[in-house]
C-alpha positions as CSV (number, residue, x, y, z in Angstrom):
1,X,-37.9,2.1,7.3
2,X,-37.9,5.0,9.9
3,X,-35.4,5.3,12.9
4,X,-35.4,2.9,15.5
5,X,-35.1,3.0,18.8
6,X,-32.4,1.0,20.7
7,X,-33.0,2.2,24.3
8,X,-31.2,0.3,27.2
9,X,-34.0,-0.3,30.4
10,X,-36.9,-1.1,28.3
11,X,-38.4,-4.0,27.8
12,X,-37.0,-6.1,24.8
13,X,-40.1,-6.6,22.5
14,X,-40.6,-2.9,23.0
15,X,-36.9,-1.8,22.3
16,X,-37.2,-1.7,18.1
17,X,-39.9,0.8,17.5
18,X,-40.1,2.9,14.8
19,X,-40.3,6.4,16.1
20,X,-42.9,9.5,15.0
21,X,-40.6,12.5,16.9
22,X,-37.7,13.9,15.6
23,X,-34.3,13.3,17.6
24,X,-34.1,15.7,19.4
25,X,-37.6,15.6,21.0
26,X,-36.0,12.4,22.4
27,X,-32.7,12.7,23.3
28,X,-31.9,12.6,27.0
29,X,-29.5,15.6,27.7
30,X,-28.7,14.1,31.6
31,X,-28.7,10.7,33.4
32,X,-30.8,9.7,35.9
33,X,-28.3,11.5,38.7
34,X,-28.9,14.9,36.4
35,X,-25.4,14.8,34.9
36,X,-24.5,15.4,31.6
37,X,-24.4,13.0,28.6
38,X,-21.7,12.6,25.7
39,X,-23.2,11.8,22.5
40,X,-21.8,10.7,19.3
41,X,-22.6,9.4,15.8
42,X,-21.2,6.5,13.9
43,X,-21.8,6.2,9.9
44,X,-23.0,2.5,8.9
45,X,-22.9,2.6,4.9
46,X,-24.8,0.7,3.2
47,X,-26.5,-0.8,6.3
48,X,-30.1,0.0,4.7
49,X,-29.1,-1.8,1.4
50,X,-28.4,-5.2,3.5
51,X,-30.8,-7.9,2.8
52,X,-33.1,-8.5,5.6
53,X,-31.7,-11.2,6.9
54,X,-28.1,-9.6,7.1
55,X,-29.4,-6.2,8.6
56,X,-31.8,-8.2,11.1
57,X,-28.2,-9.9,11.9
58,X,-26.6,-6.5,12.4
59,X,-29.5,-4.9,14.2
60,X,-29.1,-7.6,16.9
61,X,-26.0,-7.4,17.6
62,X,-26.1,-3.3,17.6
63,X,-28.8,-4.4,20.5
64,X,-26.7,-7.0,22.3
65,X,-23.6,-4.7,22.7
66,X,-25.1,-2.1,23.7
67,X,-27.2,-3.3,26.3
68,X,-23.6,-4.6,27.6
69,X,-22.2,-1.6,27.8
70,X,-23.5,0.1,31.4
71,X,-22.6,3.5,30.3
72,X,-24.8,3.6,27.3
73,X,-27.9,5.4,28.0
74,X,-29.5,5.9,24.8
75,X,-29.3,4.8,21.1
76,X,-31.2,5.4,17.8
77,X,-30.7,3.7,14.6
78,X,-31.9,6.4,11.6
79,X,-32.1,3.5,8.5
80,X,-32.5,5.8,5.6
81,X,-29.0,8.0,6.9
82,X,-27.2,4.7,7.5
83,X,-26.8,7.0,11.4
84,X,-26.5,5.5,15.2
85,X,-26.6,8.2,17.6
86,X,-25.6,7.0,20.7
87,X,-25.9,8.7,24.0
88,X,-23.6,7.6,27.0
89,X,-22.9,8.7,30.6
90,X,-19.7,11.2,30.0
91,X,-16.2,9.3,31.2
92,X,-13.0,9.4,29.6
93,X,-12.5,7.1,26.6
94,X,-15.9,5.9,27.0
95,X,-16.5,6.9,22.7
96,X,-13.7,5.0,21.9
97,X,-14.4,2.0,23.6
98,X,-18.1,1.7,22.1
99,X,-17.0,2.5,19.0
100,X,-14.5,0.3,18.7
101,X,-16.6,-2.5,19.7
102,X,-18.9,-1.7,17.0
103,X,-16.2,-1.3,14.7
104,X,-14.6,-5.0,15.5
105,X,-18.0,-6.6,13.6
106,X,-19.3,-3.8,11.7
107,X,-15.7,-2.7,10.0
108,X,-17.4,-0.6,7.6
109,X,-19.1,1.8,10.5
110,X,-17.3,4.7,10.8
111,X,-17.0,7.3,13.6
112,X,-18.8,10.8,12.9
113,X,-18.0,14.3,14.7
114,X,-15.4,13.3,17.2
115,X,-12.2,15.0,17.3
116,X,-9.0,12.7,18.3
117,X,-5.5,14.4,18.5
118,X,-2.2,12.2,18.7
119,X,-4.7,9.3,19.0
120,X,-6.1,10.7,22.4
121,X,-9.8,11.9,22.4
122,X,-10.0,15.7,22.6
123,X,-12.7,16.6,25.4
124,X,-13.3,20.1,24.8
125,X,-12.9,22.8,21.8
126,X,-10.1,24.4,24.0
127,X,-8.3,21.6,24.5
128,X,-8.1,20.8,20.5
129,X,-7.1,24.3,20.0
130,X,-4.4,24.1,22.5
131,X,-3.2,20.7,20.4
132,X,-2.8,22.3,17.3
133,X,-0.9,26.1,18.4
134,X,1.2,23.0,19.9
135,X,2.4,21.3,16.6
136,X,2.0,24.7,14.8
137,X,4.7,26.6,17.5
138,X,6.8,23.1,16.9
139,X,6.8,23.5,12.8
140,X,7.6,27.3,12.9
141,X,10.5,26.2,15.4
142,X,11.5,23.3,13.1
143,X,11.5,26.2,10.1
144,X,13.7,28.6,11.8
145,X,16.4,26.5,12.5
């Protein structure tokens, strides 16, 4: 099975399509105000091993929450990685939120390529940075004394 497509604001019998372009032909890099988006991946293993009733189970709740969720502008499902790439409108916390939703009934999924610090998302590179000259100034002050 090929990616699917799990794209808020389309109509729902055309929502699950396999797709023939490659991600990032498809991904929307603004919103329809022509801001930025946030994307993110989450690791489902063994989700392409499920029976077809259990992943038909899983693919429509996938599709349920995230049609919920107002900030979620785009998703794809890629079956053969076991990958959901989802796209949302950038706001603080906003990856944590989704993610955690899909990890209360999906425990397995797992969060891919998103930094967290002290249990607080990291927004930028910088900001990481800054986080860990931070604990490494407080271990060399720890070692001098």
């Amino acid at each position: 099975m090929k990616s699917i497509r799990l794209k808020p604001g389309i109509p729902e019998d055309s929502r699950l399509q396999p797709n023939q372009e490659p991600l990032y032909k498809r991904l929307p890099t603004h919103d329809e105000d022509g801001k930025y988006l946030s994307d993110f991946m989450m690791l489902i293993p063994g989700l392409r091993n499920l029976p077809a009733t259990h992943f038909n189970s899983r693919l429509s709740f996938l599709h349920n929450l995230l049609m919920e969720h107002e900030d979620v502008v785009f998703a794809d499902l890629n079956t053969p990685l076991n990958l959901l790439w989802i796209s949302v409108r950038a706001r603080h916390g906003i990856i944590g939120e989704v993610s955690t939703a899909i990890r209360i009934h999906i425990p397995e999924a797992r969060l891919v390529g998103h930094t967290v610090i002290d249990n607080q998302p990291v927004a930028s590179r910088q900001a990481r940075f800054e986080g860990v000259r931070a604990r490494i100034s407080a271990l060399l002050e720890t070692a001098e004394k």
